[in-house]
C-alpha positions in Angstrom: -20.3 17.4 -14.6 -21.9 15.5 -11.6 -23.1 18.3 -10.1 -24.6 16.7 -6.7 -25.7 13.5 -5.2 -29.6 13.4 -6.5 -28.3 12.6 -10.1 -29.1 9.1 -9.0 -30.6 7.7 -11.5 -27.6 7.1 -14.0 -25.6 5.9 -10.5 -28.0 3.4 -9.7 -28.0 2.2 -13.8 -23.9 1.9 -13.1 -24.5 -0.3 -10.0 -27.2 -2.5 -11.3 -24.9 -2.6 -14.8 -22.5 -4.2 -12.3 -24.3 -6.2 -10.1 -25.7 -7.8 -13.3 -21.9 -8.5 -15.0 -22.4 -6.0 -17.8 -19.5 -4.4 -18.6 -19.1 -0.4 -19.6 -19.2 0.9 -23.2 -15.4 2.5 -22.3 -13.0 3.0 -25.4 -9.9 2.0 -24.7 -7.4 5.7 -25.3 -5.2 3.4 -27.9 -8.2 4.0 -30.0 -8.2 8.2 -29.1 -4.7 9.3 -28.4 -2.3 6.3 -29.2 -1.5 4.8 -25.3 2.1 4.7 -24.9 3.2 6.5 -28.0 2.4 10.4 -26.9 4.8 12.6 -28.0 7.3 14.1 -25.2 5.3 17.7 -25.6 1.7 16.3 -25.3 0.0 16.6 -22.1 -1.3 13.1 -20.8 -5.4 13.6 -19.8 -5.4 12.3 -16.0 -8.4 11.6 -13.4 -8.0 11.2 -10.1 -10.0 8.7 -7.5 -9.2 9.5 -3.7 -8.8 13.5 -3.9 -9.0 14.6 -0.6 -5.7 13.6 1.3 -3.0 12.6 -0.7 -4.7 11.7 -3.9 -4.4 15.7 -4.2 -0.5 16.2 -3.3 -0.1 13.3 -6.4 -2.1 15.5 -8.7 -0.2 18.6 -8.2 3.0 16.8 -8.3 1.2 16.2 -11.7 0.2 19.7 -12.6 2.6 19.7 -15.9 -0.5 17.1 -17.2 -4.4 18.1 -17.7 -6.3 16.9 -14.8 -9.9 16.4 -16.1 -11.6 14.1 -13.8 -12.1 14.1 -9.8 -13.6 11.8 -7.6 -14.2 11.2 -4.2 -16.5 10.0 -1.7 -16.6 13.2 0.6 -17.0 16.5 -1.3 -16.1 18.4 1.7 -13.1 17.2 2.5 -12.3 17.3 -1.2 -12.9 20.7 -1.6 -9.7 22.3 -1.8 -8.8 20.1 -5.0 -11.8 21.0 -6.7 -10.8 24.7 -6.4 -7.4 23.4 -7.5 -8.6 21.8 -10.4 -11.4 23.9 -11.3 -11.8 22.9 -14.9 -11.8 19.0 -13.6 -15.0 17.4 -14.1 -16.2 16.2 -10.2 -18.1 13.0 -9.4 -18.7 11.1 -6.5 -18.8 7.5 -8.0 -15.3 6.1 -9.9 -17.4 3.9 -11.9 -19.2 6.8 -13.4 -16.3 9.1 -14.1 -14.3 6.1 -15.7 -17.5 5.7 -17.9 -18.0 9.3 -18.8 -14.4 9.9 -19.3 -12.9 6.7 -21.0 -12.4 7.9 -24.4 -10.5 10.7 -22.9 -8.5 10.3 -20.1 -5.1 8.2 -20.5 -4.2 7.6 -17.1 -6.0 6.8 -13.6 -4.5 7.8 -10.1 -5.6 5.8 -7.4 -5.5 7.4 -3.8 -8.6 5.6 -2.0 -8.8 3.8 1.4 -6.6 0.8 1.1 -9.4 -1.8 0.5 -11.2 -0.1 -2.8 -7.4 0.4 -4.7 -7.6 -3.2 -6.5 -10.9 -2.4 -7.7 -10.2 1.1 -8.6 -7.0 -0.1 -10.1 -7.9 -3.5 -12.0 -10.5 -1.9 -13.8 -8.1 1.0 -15.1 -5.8 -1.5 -16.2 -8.4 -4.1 -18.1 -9.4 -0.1 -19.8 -5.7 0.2 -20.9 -5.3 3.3 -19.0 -1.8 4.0 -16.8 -2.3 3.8 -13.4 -0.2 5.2 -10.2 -1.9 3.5 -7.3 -0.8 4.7 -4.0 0.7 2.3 -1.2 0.0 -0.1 0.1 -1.0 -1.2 -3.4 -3.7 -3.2 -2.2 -5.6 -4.6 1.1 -5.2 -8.4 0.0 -2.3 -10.8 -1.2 -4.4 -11.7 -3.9 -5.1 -8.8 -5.1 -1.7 -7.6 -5.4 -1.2 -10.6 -7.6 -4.4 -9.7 -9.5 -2.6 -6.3 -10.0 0.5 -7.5 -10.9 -0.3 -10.5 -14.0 -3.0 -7.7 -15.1 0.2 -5.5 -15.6 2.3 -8.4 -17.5 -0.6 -8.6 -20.0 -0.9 -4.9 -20.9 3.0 -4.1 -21.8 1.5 -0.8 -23.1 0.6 0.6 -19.8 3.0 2.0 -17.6 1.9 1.2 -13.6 3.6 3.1 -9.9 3.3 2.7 -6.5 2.8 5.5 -4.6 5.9 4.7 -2.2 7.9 8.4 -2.8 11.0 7.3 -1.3 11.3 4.6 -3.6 12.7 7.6 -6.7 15.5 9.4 -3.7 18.9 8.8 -4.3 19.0 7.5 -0.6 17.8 3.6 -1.6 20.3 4.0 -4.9 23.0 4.6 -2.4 22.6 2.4 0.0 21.8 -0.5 -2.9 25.4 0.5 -4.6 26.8 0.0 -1.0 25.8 -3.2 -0.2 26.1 -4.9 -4.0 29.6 -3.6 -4.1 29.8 -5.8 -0.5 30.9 -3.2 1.5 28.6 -4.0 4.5 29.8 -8.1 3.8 26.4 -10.7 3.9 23.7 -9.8 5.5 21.7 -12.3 7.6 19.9 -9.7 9.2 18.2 -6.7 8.5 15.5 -4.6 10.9 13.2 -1.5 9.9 10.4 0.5 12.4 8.5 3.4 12.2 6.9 5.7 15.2 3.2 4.9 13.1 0.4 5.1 14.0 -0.5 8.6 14.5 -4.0 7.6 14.5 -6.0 5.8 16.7 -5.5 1.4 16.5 -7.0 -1.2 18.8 -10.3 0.3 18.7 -14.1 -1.8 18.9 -16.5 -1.0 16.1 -18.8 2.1 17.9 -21.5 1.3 19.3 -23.6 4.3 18.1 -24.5 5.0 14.5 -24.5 9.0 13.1 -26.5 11.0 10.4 -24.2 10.3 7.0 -23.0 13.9 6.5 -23.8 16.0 3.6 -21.6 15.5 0.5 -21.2 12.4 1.4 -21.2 8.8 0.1 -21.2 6.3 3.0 -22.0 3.0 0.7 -19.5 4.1 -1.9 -17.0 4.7 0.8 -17.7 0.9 2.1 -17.4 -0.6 -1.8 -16.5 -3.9 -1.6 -16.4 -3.9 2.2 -18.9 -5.6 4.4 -21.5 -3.0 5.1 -21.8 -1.1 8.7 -23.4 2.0 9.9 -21.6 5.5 9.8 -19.4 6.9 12.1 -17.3 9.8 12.1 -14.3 7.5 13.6 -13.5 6.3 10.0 -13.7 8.8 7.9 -11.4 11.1 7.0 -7.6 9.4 7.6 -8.5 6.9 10.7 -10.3 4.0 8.2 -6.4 3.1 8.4 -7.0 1.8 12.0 -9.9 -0.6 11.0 -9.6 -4.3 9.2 -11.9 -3.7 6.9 -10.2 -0.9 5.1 -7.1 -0.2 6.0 -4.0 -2.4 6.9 -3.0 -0.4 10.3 0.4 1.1 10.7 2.2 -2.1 9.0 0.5 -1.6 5.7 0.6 2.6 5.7 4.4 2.6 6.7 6.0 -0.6 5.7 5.9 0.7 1.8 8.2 3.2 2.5 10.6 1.5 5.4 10.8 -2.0 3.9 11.6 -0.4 0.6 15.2 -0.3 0.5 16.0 -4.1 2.6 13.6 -5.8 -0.1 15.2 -3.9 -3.1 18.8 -4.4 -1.9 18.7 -7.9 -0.5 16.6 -8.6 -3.9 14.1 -10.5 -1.1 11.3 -12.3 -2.9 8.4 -14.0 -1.3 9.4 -15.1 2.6 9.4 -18.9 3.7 7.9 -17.7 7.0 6.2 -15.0 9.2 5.2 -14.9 12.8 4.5 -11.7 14.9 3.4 -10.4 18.8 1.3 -7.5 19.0 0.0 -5.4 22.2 -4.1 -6.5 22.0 -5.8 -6.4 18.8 -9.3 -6.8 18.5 -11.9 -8.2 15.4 -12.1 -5.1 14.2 -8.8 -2.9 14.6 -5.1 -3.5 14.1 -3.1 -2.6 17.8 -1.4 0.5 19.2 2.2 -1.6 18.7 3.9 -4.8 16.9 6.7 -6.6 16.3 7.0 -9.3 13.5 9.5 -11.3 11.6 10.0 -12.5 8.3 12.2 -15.6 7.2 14.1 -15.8 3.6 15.9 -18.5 1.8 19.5 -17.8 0.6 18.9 -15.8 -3.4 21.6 -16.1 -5.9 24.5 -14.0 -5.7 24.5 -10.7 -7.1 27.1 -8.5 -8.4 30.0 -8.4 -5.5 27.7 -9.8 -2.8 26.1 -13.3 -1.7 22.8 -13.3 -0.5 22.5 -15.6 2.2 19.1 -16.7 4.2 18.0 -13.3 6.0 15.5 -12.6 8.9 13.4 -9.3 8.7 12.3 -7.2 11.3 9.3 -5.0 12.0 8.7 -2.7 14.9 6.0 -0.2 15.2 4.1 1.9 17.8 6.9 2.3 20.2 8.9 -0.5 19.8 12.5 -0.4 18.3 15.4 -2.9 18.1 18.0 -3.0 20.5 20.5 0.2 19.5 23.3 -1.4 17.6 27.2 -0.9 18.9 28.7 1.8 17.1 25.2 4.5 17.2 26.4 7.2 19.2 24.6 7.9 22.8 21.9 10.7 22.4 21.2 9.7 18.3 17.3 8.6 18.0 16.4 5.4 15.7 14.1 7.9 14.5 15.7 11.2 13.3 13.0 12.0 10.4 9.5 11.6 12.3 9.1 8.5 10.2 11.0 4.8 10.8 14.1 4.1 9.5 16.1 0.6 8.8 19.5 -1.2 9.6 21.3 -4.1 8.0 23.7 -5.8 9.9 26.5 -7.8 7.5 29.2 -9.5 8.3 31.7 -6.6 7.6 29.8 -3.5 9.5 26.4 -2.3 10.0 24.3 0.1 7.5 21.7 2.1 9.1 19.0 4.8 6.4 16.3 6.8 7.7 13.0 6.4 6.2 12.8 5.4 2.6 16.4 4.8 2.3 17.6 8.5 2.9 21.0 9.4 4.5 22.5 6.2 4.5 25.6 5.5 6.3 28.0 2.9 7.9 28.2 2.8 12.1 32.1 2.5 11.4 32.5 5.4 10.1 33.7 4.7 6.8 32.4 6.5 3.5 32.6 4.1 0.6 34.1 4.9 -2.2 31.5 3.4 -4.4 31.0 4.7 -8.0 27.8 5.8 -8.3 25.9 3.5 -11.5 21.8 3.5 -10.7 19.9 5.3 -12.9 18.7 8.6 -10.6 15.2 10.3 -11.1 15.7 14.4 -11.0 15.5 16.0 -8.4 15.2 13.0 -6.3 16.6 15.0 -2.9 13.7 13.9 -0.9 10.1 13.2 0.4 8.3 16.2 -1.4 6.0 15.3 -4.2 7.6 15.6 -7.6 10.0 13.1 -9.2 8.1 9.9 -8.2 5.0 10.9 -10.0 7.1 12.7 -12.6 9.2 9.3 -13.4 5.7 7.7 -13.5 4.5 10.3 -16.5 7.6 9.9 -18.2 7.3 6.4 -18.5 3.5 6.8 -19.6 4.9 8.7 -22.3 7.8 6.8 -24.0 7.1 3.8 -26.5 6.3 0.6 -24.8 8.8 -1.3 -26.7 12.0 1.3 -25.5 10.2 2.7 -22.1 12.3 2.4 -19.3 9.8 1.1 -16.3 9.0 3.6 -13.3 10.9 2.8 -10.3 8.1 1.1 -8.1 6.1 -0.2 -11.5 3.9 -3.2 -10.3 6.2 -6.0 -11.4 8.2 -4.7 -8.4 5.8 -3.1 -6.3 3.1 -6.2 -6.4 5.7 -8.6 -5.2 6.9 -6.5 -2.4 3.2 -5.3 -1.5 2.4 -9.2 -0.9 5.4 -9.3 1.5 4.0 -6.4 3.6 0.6 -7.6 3.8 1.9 -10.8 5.1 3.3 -9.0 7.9 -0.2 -7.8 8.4 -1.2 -11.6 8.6 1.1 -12.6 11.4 -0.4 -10.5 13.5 -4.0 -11.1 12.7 -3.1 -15.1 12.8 -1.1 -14.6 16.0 -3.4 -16.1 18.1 -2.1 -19.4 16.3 0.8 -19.2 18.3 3.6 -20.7 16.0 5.9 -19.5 13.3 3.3 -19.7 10.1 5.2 -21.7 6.8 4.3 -19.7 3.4 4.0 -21.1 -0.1 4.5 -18.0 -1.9 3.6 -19.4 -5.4 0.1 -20.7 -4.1 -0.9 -17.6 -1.7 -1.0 -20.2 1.2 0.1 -21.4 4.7 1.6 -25.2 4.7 0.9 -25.5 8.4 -2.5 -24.6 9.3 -4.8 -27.1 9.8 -8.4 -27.6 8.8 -9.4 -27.8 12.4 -7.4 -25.2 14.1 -8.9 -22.7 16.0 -7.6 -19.4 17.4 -9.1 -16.8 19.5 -9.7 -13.0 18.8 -10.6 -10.2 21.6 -14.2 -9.1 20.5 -14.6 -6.8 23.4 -11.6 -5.8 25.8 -13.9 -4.1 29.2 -13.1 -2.6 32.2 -15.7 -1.6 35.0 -15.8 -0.7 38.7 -19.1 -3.3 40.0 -19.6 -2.7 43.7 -16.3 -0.8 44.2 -14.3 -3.8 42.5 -12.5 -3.5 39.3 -14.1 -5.4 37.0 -12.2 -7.3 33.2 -14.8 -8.0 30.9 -13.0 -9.7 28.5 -15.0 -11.3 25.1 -13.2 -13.5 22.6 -14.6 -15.2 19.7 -13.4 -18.5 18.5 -12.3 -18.5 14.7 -11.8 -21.3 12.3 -7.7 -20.8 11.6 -7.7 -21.9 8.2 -10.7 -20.0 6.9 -10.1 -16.9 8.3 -6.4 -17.2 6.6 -8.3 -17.5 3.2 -10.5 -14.5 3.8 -7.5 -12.9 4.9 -5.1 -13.7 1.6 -8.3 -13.2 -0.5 -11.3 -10.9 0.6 -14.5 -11.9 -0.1 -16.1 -9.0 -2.0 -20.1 -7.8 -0.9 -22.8 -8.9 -3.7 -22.2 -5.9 -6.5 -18.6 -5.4 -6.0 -15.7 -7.9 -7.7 -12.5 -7.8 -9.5 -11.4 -9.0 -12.8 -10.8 -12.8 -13.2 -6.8 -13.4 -12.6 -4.4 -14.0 -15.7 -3.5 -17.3 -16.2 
């Protein structure tokens, strides 16, 4: 066991091991246990990175499996799983625990900030190990991709997005619904959500603090540029911040985009732009709105798919309230978001994740239900998402029947929600930004555009006159798309070369 942080000797052997391109002496559990073949009564051996927020609801959803291995950043914070877990081995460093544990554990959950998942993730994967990553799968479009063609070349695996709504029988529902055409085409379709419940459109601070006991500040930055601590980013409120999290777009979209790109059967969008209240160099903003363009996909089952436009809202902003919602009835009856597509026959509106679908006619169709449901899929409490994720881990490769959100779906769909991420950091472009899905790029920025970014956003009384301060920086368009799409990692940190 790693019993405190002075053991940092074999930690600073890991990150030179790293920093150097060695790789780990790690057997792959296809040598041990037999990946992918374990018999319906064994207990898969799990390890858990990210421990202290949700990474612990996932392992207890869990708790029919042996939990061996925990790992976070914070110890504090993490406390409560330790207790729940007692018999779990602890460690501060993921690289270490993968190393120590290899030969036994046969699966990896990944509940991290946003920007060390890929990492986390990609190396599970290249180890053969299952992995349930929680959303949004990654920080970068690349790296979802990365994610995604690392899947396709270990069919033994089974992968999951942490997106819980994506197991209800709300999203089967409403999917039946729609392919049977009983909303008509859709050419439009909007979703929102009342996030963030944590502060956006905050400067970097200005002031550094004493790192905390317990507690790994470089291991917390990983890949990230570094920067001094502060308690503003640590626990929950990194989400805020560029650098590791993707603001309310990328914490909410997972779950309230969900059901329009699994129903419409949306793929990569042909175009993105977005309008945000102000957003800084370093934090997402309180509020935005963005869209997203599709071509027409081929018909499916009773319904055609024509071109579509996607909406976003966030932080306070809704769409207009359709004809047919009666007066009094919030968009928002869960706490969460909710979405509405509007086809050419009536109008569908679902809370959250695809729950309590129903038509603003008033009609109940008669639709014979035909998806495959995950038990006990009733709602947002832990369980059946997870629990469809260790079936699959369990069931022969060659006859498993994937996970819901496995990454051939969820990497896909992840890119499209970090794009909407991108038209608001490239808003200051000012146009409607063309996307080339295939080759992770925009067709219409040029080499030699510029935008401009708020660095510092001031307000002062000098002399009894109110005062703006206002900073901007002037950014090269192009290159700070590419950082954007694909992050460039700090010296010590990278990922595993993509699959051709």
């Amino acid at each position: 066991m790693q019993a405190n942080k002075t053991d940092t000797s074999r930690r600073q052997f890991v990150k030179k091991s790293l920093a150097a391109g060695l790789a780990f002496t790690i057997v792959p559990s296809t040598v041990v246990s037999g990946l992918g073949h374990v018999a319906p009564s064994d207990k898969l051996n799990i390890v858990g990175v990210g421990v202290g927020g949700k990474g612990m609801q996932n392992l207890q959803a869990m708790g029919s499996e042996n939990i061996i291995g925990l790992c976070d950043i914070d110890w504090k914070y993490s406390q409560r799983c330790f207790d729940a877990f007692p018999r779990a081995k602890k460690y501060y460093d993921w690289r270490v625990m993968l190393d120590e544990l290899g030969s036994e554990m046969d699966a990896v959950v990944v509940a991290t900030a946003d920007h060390t998942h890929a990492a986390i993730a990609a190396t599970a994967i290249t180890l053969d190990k299952h992995v349930f990553c929680q959303k949004p799968l990654t920080h970068s479009v690349y790296e979802s991709r990365l994610l995604t063609r690392l899947a396709e070349t270990r069919p033994r695996i089974a992968t999951q997005m942490g997106n819980q709504g994506n197991s209800g029988d709300g999203v089967r529902q409403l999917c039946e619904w729609i392919w049977a055409g009983e909303i008509g085409e859709v050419r439009e379709a909007h979703t929102w959500t009342d996030r963030p419940i944590w502060p956006q459109g905050l400067e970097r601070p200005a002031t550094r603090m004493e790192i905390p006991k317990r507690f790994d500040w470089e291991l917390f930055i990983g890949p990230a540029p570094l920067r001094p601590y502060h308690e503003i980013y640590t626990p929950w409120n990194w989400r805020g911040f560029w650098d590791f999290g993707t603001g309310a777009f990328g914490d909410m979209a997972c779950h309230v985009m969900d059901p329009v790109y699994r129903a419409l059967r949306l793929g990569y969008p042909t175009a993105i732009s977005g309008s945000s209240t102000t957003a800084n160099t370093e934090s997402a903003p309180q509020a935005e709105k963005v869209r997203f363009d599709f071509a027409a996909r081929p018909d499916y089952k009773d319904v055609k798919l024509p071109e579509v436009e996607v909406h976003w809202y966030d932080g306070g902003f809704l769409p207009d309230r359709p004809e047919g919602l009666e007066p009094g009835v919030p968009l928002i009856r869960d706490g969460l978001g909710g979405c509405m597509f509007v086809g050419s026959r009536d109008t569908l509106i679902a809370d959250c994740g695809g729950f309590n679908p129903r038509l603003l006619s008033g009609r109940v169709p008669e639709v014979k239900p035909y998806l495959r449901r995950v038990p006990g899929s009733v709602d947002y409490s832990d369980g059946p998402h997870e629990q469809d994720w260790i079936r699959a881990c369990k069931e022969s490769p060659e006859s498993r029947v994937q996970p819901s959100a496995n990454f051939a779906y969820a990497g896909p769909f992840n890119e499209m929600v970090l794009l909407g991420v991108l038209a608001i950091r490239l808003k200051g472009l000012h146009k409607r930004l063309l996307w080339d899905g295939k080759n992770m790029r925009f067709t219409n920025i040029g080499p030699d555009e510029t935008m401009q970014v708020i660095k510092h956003d001031g307000f002062a009384m000098v002399n009894g006159i109110p005062t703006w301060n206002t900073e901007r920086v002037e950014l090269n368009a192009l290159a700070s798309a590419q950082e954007y799409i694909r992050h460039t990692y700090r010296n010590g940190w990278e990922l595993p070369p993509m699959p051709g």
